[in-house]
N, C-alpha and C positions, 0 to 999 in steps of 0.2 A: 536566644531561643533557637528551636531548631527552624523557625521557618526564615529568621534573618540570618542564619548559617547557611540555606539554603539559597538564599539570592545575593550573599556578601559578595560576592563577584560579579554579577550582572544583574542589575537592578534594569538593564532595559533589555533583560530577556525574554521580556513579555509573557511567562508563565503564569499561569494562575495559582493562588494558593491552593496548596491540594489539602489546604484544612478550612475552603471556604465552605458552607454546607449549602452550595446550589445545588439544584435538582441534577443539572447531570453530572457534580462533582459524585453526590451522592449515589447516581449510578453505577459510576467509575468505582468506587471506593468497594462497592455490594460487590459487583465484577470482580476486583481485584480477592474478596473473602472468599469468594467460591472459587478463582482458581486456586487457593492453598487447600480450602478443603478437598477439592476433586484431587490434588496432589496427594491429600494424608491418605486417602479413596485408594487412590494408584497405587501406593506403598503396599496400602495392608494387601491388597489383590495382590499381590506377588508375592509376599512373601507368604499368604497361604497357599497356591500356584504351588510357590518353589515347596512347601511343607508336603504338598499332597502327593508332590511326588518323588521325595526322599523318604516317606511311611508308609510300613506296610499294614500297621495297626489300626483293624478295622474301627475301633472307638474313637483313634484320632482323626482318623479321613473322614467317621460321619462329623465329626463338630468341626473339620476343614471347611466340608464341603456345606453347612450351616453359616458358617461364619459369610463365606465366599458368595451365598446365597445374600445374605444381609447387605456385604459391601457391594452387592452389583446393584441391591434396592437401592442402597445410597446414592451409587453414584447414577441411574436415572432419574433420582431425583434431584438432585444437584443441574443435572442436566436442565431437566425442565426451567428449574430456579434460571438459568444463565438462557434460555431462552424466552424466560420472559423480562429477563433485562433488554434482548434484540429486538423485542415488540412494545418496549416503550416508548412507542416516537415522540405521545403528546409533551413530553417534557422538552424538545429539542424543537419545537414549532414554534413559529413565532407570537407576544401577547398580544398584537395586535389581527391576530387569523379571527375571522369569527365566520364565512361561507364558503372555506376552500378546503379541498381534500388531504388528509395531510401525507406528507411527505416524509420517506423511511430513509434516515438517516446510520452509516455504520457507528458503530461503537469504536473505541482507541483499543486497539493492541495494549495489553499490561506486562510487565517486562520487571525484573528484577533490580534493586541498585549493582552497578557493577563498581570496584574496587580498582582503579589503575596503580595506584600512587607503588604500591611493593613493584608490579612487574614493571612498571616503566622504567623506577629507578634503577630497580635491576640493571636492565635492557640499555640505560644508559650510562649507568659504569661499565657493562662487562662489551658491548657495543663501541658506543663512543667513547669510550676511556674517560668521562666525566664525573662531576659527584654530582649525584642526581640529586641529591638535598636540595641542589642550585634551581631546579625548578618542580619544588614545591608549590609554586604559584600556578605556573602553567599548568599542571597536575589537576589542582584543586579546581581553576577556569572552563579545563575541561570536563571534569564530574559536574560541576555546577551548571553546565549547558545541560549534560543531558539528563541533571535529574528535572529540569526546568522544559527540558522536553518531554515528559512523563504526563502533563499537567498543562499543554500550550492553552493558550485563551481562545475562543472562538471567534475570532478575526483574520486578516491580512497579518496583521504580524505576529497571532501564533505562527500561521505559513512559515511565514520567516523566520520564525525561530529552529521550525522543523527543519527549513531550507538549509539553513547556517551550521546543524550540526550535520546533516547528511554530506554536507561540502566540506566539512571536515576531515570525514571519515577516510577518501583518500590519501590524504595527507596523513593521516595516521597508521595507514595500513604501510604507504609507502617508508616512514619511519620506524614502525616500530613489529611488525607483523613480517617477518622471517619468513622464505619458504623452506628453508631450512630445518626450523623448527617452532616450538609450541611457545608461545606466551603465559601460558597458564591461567588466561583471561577467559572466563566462561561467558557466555552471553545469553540468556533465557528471556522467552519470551512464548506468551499464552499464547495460545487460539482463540481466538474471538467470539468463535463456536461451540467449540467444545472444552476449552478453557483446558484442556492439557498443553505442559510444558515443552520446548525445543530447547535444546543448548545444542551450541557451539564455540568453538573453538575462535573461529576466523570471523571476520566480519561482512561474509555473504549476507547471513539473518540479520545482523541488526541495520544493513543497508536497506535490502525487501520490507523488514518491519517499518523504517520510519516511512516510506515511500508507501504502504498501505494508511500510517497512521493521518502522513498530507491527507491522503485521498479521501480518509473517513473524517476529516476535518471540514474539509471540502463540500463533502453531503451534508455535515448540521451547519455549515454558514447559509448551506441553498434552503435548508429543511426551517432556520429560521428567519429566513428574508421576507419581507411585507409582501405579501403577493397581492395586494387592494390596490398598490402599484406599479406603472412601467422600471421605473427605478430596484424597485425589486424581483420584480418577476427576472431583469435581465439578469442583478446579481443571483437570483438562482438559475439560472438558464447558464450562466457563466460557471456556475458551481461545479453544477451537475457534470458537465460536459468537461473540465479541467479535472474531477475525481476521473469519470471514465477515462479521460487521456494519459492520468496517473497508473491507473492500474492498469491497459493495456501495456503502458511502459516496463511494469513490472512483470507483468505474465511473460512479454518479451525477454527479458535483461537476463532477470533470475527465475530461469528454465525447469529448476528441478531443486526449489523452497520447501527446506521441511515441513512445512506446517497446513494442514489440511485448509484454511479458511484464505492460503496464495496458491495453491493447487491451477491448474490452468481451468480445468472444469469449471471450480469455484469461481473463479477471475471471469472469466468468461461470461459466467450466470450475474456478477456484477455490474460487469461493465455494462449487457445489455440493460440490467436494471435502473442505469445513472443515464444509460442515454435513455428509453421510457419518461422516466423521470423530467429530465429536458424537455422531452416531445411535448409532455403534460405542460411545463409551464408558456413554453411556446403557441400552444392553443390558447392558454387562459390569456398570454399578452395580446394575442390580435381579437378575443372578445371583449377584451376590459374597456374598451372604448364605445362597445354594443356593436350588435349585431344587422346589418342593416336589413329589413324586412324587405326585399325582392328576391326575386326566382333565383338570378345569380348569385348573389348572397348567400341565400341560403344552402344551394347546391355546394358551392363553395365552402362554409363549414361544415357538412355534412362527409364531404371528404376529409377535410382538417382532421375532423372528429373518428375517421373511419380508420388516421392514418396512427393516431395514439392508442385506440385498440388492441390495434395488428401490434405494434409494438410491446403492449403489455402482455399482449397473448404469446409471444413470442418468448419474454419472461416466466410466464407461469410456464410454458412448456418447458421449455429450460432446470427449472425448477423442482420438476418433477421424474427428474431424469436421476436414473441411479450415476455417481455415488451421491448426489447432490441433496435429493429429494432425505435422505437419512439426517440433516443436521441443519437443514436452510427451517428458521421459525416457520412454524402452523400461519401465524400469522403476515409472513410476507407471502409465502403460494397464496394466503386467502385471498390477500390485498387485491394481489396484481387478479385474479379472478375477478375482483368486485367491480377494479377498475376498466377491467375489458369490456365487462356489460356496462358499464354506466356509459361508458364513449358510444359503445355501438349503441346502444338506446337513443343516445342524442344524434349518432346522426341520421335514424332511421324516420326522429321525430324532427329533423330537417328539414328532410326529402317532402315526409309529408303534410310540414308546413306549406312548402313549396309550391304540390302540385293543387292541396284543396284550396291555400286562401289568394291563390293566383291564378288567375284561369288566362288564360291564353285571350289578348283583346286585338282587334282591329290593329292597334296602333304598336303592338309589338313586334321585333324582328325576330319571326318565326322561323327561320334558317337559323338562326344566330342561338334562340332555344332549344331548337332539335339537338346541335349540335353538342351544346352545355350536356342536356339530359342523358345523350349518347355515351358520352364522357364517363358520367355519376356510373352507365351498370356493365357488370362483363358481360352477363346476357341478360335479353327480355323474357317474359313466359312467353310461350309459344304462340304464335298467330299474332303478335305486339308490335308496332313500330314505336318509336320516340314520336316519331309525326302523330299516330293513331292519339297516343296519350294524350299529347298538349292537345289534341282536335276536340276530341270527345271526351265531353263534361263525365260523359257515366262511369268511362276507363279513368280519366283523373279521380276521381272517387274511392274508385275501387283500391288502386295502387294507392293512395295516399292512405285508407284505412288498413289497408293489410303491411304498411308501414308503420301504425301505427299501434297493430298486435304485437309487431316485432319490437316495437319501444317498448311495450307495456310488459312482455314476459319479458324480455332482458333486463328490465329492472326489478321485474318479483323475484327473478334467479341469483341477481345481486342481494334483493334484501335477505334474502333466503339463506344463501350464504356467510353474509354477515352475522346472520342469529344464530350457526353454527361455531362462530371462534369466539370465548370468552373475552380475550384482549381485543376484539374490535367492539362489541358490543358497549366497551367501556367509553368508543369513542363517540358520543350525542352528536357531534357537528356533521360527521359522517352518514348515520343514519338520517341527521335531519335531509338533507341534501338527497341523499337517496330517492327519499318518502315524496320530497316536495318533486323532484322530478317526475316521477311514477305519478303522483298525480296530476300533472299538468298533464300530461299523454292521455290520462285516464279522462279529464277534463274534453280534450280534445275530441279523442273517438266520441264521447257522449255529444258535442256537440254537433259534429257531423254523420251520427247516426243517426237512421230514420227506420222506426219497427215495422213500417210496410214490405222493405226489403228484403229478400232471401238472408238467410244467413249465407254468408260466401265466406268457401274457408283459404280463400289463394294465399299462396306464399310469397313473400313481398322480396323482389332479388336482392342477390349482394349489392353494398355497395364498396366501388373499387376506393381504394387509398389514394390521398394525393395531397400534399404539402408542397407550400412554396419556402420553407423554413425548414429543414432538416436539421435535426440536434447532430450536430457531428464531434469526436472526440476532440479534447483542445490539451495539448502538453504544456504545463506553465516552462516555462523559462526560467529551471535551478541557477543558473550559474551566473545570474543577475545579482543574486546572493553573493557579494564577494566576501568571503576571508581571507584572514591573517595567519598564518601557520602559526599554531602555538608555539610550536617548539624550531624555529625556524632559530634561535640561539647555535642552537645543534652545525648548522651549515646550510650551503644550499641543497635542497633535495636531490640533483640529476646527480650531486657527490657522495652529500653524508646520508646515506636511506641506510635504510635493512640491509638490502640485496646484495650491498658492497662491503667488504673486510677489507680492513686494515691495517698495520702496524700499531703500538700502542707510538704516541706523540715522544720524537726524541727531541733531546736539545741541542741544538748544534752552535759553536762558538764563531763567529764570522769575526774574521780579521782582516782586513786590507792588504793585498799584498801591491802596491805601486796605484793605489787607488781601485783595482780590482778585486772583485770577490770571486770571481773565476767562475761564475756561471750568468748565463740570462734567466728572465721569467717570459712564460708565458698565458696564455688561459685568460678566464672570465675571471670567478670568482666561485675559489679559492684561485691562486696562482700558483703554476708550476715551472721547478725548476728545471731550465732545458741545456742543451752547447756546456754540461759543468766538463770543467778542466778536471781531470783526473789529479793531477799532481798540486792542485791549490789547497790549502789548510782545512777547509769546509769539507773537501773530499775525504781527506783524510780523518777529519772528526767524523764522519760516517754519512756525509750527505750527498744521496743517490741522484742519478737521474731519473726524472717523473715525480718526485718527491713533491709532495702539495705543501705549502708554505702557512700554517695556522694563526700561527703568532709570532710578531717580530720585537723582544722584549716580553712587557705586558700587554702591550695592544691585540686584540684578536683580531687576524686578521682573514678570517673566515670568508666572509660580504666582500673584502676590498679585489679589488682591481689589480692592476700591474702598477700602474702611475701613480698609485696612493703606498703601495706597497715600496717602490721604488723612492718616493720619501721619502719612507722611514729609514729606510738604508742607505741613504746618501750621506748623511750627517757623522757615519762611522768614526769613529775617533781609532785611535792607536789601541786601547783597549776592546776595543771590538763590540760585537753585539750579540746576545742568543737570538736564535731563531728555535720554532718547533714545525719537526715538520711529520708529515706521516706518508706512510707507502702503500699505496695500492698493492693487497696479495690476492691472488686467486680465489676464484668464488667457484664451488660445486654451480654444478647445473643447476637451474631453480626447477622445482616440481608444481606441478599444477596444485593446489587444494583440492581436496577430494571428497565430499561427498559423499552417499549412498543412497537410494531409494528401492521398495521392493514392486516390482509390476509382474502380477501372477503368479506372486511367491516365488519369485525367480529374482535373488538382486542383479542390481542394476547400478554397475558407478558412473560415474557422470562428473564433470567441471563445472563448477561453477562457473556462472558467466560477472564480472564484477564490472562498474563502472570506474573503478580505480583509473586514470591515467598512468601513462610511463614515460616521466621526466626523462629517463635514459635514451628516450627515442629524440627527444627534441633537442638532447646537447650533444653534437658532433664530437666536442672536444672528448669529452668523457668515453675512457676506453674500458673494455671488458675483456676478460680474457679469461678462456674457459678450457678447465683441463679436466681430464678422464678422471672420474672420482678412484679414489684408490683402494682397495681389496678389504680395508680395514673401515671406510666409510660405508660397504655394502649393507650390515644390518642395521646401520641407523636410517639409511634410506628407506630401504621396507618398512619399518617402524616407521618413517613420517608417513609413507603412503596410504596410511587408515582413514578411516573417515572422520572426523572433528564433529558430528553430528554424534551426542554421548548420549548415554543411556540416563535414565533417570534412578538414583543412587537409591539404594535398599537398605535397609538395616544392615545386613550381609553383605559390606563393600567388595567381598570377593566374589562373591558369587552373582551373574548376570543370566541369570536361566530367564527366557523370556517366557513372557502372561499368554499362558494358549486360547485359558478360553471365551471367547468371546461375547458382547456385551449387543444385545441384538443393534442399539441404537446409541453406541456409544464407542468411540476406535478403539479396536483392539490393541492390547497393549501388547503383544506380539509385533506390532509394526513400530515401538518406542523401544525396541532394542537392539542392539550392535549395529550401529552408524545405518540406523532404517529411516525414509522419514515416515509421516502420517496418513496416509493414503495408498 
């Protein structure tokens, strides 16, 4: 069947069936139809685009510009559709939530199957001089990893499985990814947001995408953790802050990522939202044990409280910032608004737990108060001391009810808000929680009102932020993850990569002359031949000096040593022995990968930043040797110099005229053509 073709190679690659129908497989599955529809969307818009303005025939331009009218309805509606998949958090919350807020978890990046097995094979005959039939397996190990990372399970060891192909990817870049030239290996992958496609050539994108997919894995492990627990609150508290350490990694690494929803802006507006998120469950782990009912106590989470706020607000503003504000769900700006009032209400209904149902007595350390209370404001109303307040029963009153006007409209402005966004209104836990707070405030002021008294309308001060726990970002530790090079058959990497040409493998006959073969070895592995005598037989069958020794016989001896290799050769008989060896030739200069992006409709090329390493750096022995490219290499270089960021293909493969007009709430597709990215 195809789903036991899909795991016949790693049965403990911990992927999920992507034909199992859980709620958030079913999510994924709705996400991945809407990116093909927004795709057929894309299509037709360009090629009526490209129609309206190759005609000058007024009957066809009106039914153009009809059609073009219809496809933009489409594709805002489409839109909406893939925005109310990013507002489905309740499916990704854990079953045992029944009094906590819920928590907005990212969706997975959807990506296309990619096809190695032609260009590798390719790549390793016309490359390594091999038959690439020979690793048919390794080929197949490697598609099988990453269609299994398409689909990771929502645990530690999906991580790891994400982990395991992202540590790959070097190793493969360094084998088989040329700077030379193109693989022919496309790599697509959606927006999260707005579900249009990126391809590439290189594997900058599919680096950025699995490092987003970690991250958004990251947020539904936190978004489904028991929060009724310390145990869980920490595993989301650990979530949250390892997603944001992820994706600052990535806003850092991969600089200038095509794709609108890794944009730094967008990252940015993330990362603050995964540490919020943090902050949030770091308050609820130091209440889950209760609240202790004294003055300092209570002053005490009232800043806690003051400090998750600031941080949501911090969010929502963020959020609302152009280009951001055009594609971030109705429903997270809502959230993080709901959740700014809910925090400041609680700690306003702290404070003035604090000052009404604790009055300041004989036997308290009224220094040791003043100081607390002084702490809690930036400023007092005018003519106010902290000493006045805790002194005077009528000032503790006052300030505690005008505390507690402040609780009561910061939560009518939440509910308020909530009854504004369809997708929250679906969530009941939410509203419950609202409602019951609001009344407990509402509760309170009645209790400590008295109708004899003026109406007083004072304004109840800020109060300042202050945590003893700050969520701060946490990078996991990729390279914990170790791999096996697939194709380490091949040689060792600082030899046999890309980067380095060859000779094709010659044979050469070794014959003994007085028990000498007339040259030494030296090197790691492979071994080279060094000190060869000109005039010995070997020389004369055509073997150089610097010549790498592959195989001596049948043996490959690729991995061996000098002392292993020097075995094989000892036992030489009168008839002699093959050897095969190959020669380092000249490599052109390598060129960066190139990129494009447009900022103010001005392009703009730019490097990729990669996390690839460079085995070349770490093996001394291994020489390079770099000559002036020659007159006749010049237009293949310009030609590699383009950008690998391709266009999205048309009916009209010749024709790349880009999409002018624009989509109020949807990327122009002016910015998805000739090596553009998304933003």
């Amino acid at each position: 069947s195809v789903s036991s073709l899909l795991f016949r190679k790693c049965p403990a690659q911990d992927g999920c069936n992507p034909f199992a129908q859980t709620g958030r497989s079913k999510l994924q599955n709705k996400r991945a139809s809407l990116n093909q529809q927004i795709i057929k969307q894309m299509r037709m818009r360009a090629g009526a685009e490209n129609l309206l303005k190759a005609t000058s025939n007024n009957k066809v331009r009106e039914m153009v510009v009809l059609e073009l009218s219809y496809v933009n309805s489409n594709l805002q509606l489409l839109m909406e559709q893939l925005e109310g998949l990013n507002s489905s958090v309740e499916v990704y919350q854990s079953s045992q939530e029944t009094a906590t807020i819920p928590l907005i978890p990212l969706g997975l990046k959807e990506t296309k199957e990619v096809d190695f097995s032609v260009a590798f094979k390719d790549f390793i005959l016309e490359h390594y001089s091999e038959d690439g039939k020979n690793f048919d397996d390794e080929i197949a190990d490697l598609m099988d990893l990453r269609q299994a990372c398409r689909t990771p399970s929502r645990s530690e060891a999906g991580i790891e499985l994400l982990a395991k192909y992202f540590n790959h990817l070097p190793l493969l870049e360094s084998r088989f990814f040329s700077p030379t030239r193109q693989t022919g290996i496309f790599f697509t992958w959606y927006d999260s947001f707005t579900g249009v496609p990126v391809c590439q050539q290189n594997l900058s994108l599919e680096k950025a995408s699995i490092l987003f997919n970690m991250a958004a894995l990251y947020t539904q492990i936190g978004s489904r953790s028991d929060r009724q627990t310390i145990a869980g609150l920490e595993e989301a508290i650990s979530s949250f802050q390892k997603a944001a350490g992820l994706l600052n990694h990535l806003k850092e690494t991969f600089t200038h990522t095509p794709s609108y929803d890794m944009s730094p802006a967008m990252l940015n507006m993330l990362i603050r939202m995964m540490l919020a998120q943090a902050q949030e469950c770091l308050f609820e782990k130091t209440v889950l044990p209760g609240i202790r009912n004294n003055f300092y106590s209570l002053l005490k989470m009232a800043q806690e409280a003051t400090k998750v706020s600031e941080t949501y607000d911090q969010v929502h503003q963020s959020m609302i910032q152009a280009p951001i504000k055009d594609n971030v769900p109705l429903f997270w700006s809502t959230m993080s608004q709901i959740i700014t009032n809910h925090y400041r209400s609680l700690a306003h209904y702290f404070v003035a737990t604090a000052l009404l149902d604790h009055q300041l007595n004989p036997s308290d350390d009224e220094d040791q108060q003043e100081k607390t209370l002084s702490q809690v404001y930036d400023r007092l109303p005018e003519g106010r001391s902290p000493l006045d307040i805790l002194k005077r029963r009528d000032e503790r009153r006052r300030i505690g009810k005008a505390h507690l006007r402040r609780a009561i409209l910061a939560h009518e402005e939440a509910l308020r808000i909530c009854g504004l966004c369809r997708d929250l209104r679906r969530l009941e836990v939410l509203q419950e929680i609202l409602q019951a707070s609001h009344q407990r405030s509402v509760n309170k002021f009645a209790d400590n009102d008295n109708e004899d008294e003026f109406t007083d309308y004072m304004e109840a001060p800020d109060i300042i932020s202050k945590t003893e726990h700050k969520a701060e970002m946490e990078v996991p530790t990729l390279s914990k993850v170790k791999v096996i090079d697939f194709f380490q058959r091949l040689g060792p990497l600082s030899i046999f990569s890309a980067k380095q040409r060859w000779t094709a493998p010659r044979t050469i006959q070794l014959r003994p002359d007085d028990g000498d073969l007339g040259f030494t070895l030296k090197g790691e592995q492979p071994v080279q031949v060094v000190s060869l005598d000109p005039l010995c037989p070997a020389a004369a069958d055509g073997l150089k000096e610097g010549d790498y020794i592959v195989a001596v016989g049948n043996t490959d001896c690729k991995w061996l040593g000098v002392s292993e290799v020097m075995r094989l050769l000892k036992d030489v008989d009168e008839d002699g022995i093959s050897i095969k060896v190959v020669s380092m030739m000249d490599s052109n200069p390598s060129m960066p990968t190139k990129s494009a992006t447009f900022c103010g409709n001005l392009p703009k090329t730019y490097s990729m930043i990669c996390l690839a390493f460079d085995d070349d750096d770490k093996n001394p022995k291994s020489r390079k040797v770099t000559k002036k490219p020659s007159f006749l290499s010049w237009g293949l270089k310009n030609r590699l110099k383009s950008a690998s960021t391709l266009s999205l293909p048309t009916a009209d493969a010749s024709s790349t005229l880009p999409w002018s007009k624009p989509c109020p709430t949807f990327p122009s597709s002016s910015s998805y053509n000739n090596d553009s990215a998304l933003y």
